[in-house]
C-alpha positions in Angstrom: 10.7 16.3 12.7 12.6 15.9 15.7 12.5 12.8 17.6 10.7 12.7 21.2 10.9 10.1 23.5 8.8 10.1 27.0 7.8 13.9 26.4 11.6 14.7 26.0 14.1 16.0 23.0 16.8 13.2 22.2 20.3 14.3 21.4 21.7 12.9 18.0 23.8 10.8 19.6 20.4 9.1 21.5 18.8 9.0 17.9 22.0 7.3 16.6 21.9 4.6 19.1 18.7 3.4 18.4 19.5 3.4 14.4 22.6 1.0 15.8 20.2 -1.9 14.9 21.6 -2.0 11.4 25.2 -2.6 12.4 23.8 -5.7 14.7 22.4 -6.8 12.0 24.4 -6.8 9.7 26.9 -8.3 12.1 24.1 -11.0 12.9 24.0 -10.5 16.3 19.9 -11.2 16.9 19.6 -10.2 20.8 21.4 -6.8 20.1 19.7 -6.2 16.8 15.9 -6.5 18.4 17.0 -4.6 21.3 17.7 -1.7 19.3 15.5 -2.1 16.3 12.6 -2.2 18.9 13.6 0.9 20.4 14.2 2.6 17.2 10.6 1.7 15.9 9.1 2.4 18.8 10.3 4.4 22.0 12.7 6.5 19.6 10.6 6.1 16.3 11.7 8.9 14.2 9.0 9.8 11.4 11.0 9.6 8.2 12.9 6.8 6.0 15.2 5.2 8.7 12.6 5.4 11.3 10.4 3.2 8.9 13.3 0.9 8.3 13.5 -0.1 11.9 9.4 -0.6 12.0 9.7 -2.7 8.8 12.8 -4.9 10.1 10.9 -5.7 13.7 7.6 -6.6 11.4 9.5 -9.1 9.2 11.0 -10.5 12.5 7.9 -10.9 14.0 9.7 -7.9 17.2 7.5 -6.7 19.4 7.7 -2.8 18.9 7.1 -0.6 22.5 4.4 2.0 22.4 
């Protein structure tokens, strides 16, 4: 399924960006991580397995997602 964002396609290198979360995460950077975890479960949710990574990260954390 390809990922749509305000009525639009996104490039792979938009989806990519938003899936970014896990290197802030990793590297423990919390602002950067919710920034783009948020955007990836929400605004750029993408309906398969990394899409539902980012929704399950911003639940644990308590993240607000973006409808």
């Amino acid at each position: 399924m390809v990922a749509k964002a305000r009525g639009r396609r996104l490039t792979s290198s938009q989806r990519a960006s938003a899936l970014f979360h896990l290197w802030h995460n990793l590297q423990d950077i919390a602002a950067e991580a919710e920034k783009h975890m948020t955007l990836a479960a929400g605004t750029y949710r993408m309906d398969h397995f990394m899409g539902k990574i980012a929704t399950l990260h911003c639940e644990l954390r308590g993240w607000k997602i973006p409808q």
